[in-house]
C-alpha positions in Angstrom: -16.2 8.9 8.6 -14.6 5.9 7.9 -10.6 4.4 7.1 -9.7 2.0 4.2 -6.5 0.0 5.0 -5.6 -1.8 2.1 -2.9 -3.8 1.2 -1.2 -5.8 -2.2 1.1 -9.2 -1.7 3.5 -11.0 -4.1 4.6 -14.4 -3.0 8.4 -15.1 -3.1 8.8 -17.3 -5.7 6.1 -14.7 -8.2 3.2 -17.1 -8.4 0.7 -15.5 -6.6 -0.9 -12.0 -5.7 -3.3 -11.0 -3.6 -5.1 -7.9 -2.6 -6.9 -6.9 0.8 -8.4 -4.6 3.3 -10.7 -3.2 6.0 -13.2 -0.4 6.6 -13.0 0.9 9.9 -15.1 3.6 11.9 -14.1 7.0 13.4 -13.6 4.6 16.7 -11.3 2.2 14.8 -13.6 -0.6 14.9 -14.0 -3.3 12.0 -16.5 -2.9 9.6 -15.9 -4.8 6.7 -12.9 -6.2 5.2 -11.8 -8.3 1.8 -9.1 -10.4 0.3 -8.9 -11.6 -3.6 -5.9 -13.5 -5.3 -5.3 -11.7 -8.2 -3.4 -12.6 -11.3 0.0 -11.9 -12.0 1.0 -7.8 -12.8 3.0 -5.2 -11.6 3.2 -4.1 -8.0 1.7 -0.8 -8.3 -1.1 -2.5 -10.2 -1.7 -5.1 -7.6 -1.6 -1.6 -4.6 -4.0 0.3 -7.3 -6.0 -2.3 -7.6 -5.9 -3.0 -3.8 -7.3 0.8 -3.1 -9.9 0.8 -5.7 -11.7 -3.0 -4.2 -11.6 -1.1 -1.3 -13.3 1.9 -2.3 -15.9 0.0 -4.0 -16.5 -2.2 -1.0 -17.1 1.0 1.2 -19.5 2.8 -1.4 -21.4 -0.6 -1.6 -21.5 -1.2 2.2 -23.0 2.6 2.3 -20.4 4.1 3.4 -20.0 7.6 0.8 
């Protein structure tokens, strides 16, 4: 199996987002891992939108 950590930042001053993450083995070990700036939105778009890069980055990496 593996663990997505994934994770959604707003600067202080609200002019910048960013998403990112890692894939990790049943051993903990790194697999694979991203980071996007995203536009401006609402937090819980910028963490939805956080979990679903990572999703798609494990399902193309193989990992089902």
């Amino acid at each position: 199996w593996v663990k997505i950590n994934v994770d959604g930042f707003v600067s202080k001053n609200n002019t910048k987002e960013a998403i990112g993450g890692d894939v990790r083995n049943s051993d903990g070990e790194w697999l694979t891992g991203f980071n996007i700036v995203t536009g401006m939105d609402e937090i819980f778009k910028i963490e939805a939108r956080a979990i679903v890069e990572g999703m798609k980055l494990a399902w193309l990496k193989g990992y089902k």
